[in-house]
N, C-alpha and C positions, 0 to 999 in steps of 0.2 A: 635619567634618560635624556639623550640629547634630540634637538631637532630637526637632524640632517643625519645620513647614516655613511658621507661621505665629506674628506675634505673640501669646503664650499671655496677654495682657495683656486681649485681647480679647475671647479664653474665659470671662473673668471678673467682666466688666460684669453685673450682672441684669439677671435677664429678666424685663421689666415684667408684673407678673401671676402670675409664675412659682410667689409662695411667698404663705404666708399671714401676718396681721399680725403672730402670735405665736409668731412665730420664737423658739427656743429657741439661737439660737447665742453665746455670748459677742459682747459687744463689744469685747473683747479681743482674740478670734482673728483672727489676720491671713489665714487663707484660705490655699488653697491653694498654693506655692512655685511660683513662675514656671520654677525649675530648680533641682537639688540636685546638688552637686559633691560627693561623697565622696573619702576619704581615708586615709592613716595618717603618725602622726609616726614617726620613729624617733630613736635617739641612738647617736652612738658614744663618749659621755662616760659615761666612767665615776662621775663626780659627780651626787650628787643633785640634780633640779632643782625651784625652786618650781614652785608652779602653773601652767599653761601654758591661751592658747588660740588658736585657729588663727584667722585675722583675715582678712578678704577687704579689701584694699585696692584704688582705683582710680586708674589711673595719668594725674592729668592733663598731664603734659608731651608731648613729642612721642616717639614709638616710636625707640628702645626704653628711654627714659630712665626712672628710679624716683627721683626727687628731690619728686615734688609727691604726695600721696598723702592718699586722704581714706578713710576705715571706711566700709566697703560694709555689712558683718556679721561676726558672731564667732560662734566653735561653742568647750565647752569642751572640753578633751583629759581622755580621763578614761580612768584603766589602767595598768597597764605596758607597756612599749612593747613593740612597737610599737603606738602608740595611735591607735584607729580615730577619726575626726571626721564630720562633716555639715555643710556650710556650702548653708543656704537661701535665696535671694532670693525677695522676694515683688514686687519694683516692678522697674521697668527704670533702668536707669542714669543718676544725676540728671547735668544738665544740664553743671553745671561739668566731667563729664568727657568730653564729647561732640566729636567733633572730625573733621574729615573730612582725608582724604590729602594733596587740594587742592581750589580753589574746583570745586564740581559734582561733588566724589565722594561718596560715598554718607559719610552720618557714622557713627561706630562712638566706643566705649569700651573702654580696655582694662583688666584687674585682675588682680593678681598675689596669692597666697596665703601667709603670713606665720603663724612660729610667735611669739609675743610672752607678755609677764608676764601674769597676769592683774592686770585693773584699770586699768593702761595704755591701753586700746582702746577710748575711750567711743563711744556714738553720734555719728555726725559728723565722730569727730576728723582733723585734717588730722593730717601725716608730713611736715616739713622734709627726714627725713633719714631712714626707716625701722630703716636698719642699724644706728645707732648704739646703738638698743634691743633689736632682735628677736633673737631667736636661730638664723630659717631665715628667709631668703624666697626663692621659688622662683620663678627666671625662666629654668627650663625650659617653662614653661607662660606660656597665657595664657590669662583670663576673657572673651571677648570678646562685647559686646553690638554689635546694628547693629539701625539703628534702621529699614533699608529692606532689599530684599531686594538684594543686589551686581549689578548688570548684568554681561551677558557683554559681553567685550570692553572695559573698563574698568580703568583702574590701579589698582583695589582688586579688581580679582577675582585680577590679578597675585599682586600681596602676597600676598593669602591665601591662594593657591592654590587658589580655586575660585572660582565664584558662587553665593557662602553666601543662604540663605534669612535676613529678618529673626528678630532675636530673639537670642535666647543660645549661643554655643560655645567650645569646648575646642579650644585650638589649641596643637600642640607648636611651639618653639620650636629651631630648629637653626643651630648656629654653620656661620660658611663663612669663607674664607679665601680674601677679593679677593685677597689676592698670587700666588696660585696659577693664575687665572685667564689663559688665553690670551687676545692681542687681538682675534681673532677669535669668541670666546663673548662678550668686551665687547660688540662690534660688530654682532654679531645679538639680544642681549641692548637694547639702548638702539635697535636698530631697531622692533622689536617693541614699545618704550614708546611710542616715537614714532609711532607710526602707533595707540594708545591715547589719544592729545594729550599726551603728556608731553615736552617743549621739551627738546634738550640743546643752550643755549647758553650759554657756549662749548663748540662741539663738543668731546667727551672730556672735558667737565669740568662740565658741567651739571645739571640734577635727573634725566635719566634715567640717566646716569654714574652718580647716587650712589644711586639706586635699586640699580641692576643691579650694583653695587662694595661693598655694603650690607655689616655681616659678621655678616647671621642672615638666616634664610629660615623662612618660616610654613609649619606644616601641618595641615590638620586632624583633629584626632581626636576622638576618640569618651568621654562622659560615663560611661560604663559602661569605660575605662580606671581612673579616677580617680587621683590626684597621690599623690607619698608625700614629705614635708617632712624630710629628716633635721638632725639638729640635730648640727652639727660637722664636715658634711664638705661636699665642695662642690658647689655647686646652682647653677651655670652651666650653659648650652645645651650640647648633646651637639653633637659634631661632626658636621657632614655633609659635605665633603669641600669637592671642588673640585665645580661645578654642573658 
């Protein structure tokens, strides 16, 4: 569920008239955050670590991959741990990582949250390989932007598990175990895509097969949960059973 039921992007155009020439605001300040994802690091290493900070990453490959990766924003970790964070957007999600299901589903971005060196994390920077640097990245969670609001009845309201309003949300992440899976929950499972327009050809082995055989399932949550990144232990999806 998100926390706005409308692009907050739009709240923030002025309003022609609205203010006088001699505005006092910096031209620096960026204005209000489109949405703020709170947090805390934790560690279960006992060794000191440098400076750390918490990196919002955006994921351009296809769900659920983390191989393409470009700095959304950075918050710095400051404390002993458990150390609390803030990571603010103030823009909607650029372009490169925008992407839709299939042709005519609604497009979305998705961004996962990363504890990283500081220095490491310029404005902009792409991620070949995130892991190879970071010291947490959590894809328990996901940062999800949509750029329209999800229609009902639609192979992205599936996925997400609802019909999200445009804009910004918090979506858990849960592992599932296709082996587990009766043929008959396949069966009603890829019926239900298909009658969504989602083609399984060859039957049993098509895109709505590999939809409904997928091994994570989306849900939505709430902004006011906020993530917790531990540094050394593991940060994979929770189980959620057989569907």
């Amino acid at each position: 569920m998100g926390n706005w039921h409308r692009p907050r992007w739009l709240l923030l155009l002025p309003v022609l008239g609205g203010a006088g020439c001699d505005s006092q605001v910096s031209p620096d300040y960026p204005g209000e955050p489109l949405v703020s994802l709170h947090g805390q690091v934790t560690s279960n290493s006992p060794l000191p670590l440098p400076q750390l900070e918490v990196g919002l990453l955006w994921q351009r490959g296809p769900p659920p991959s983390t191989g393409d990766e470009q700095l959304a924003t950075k918050a710095a970790v400051q404390g002993e741990f458990p150390a609390q964070f803030i990571l603010r957007l103030y823009h909607p999600a650029p372009e490169a990582a925008r992407q839709p299901l299939r042709t005519g589903e609604v497009r979305f971005a998705r961004a996962n949250a990363a504890v990283l060196p500081v220095g490491i994390a310029q404005p902009g920077a792409n991620f070949a390989n995130v892991n190879s640097i970071a010291y947490a990245l959590d894809t328990q969670h996901w940062f999800l932007f949509l750029e329209q609001p999800v229609p009902t009845g639609s192979l992205t309201e599936w996925w997400l598990g609802g019909a999200l309003p445009a804009g910004y949300h918090l979506l858990n992440v849960l592992a599932t175990a296709p082996a587990c899976l009766q043929p008959a929950q396949v069966a009603a499972c890829v019926a239900e895509l298909v009658q969504r327009g989602v083609p399984d050809v060859p039957a049993g082995a098509g895109e709505a097969t590999s939809y409904c055989t997928a091994t994570y399932r989306l849900q939505p949550a709430s902004f006011d949960e906020g993530i917790t990144l531990q540094i050394g232990g593991a940060l994979t999806p929770t189980t959620a059973g057989c569907p």
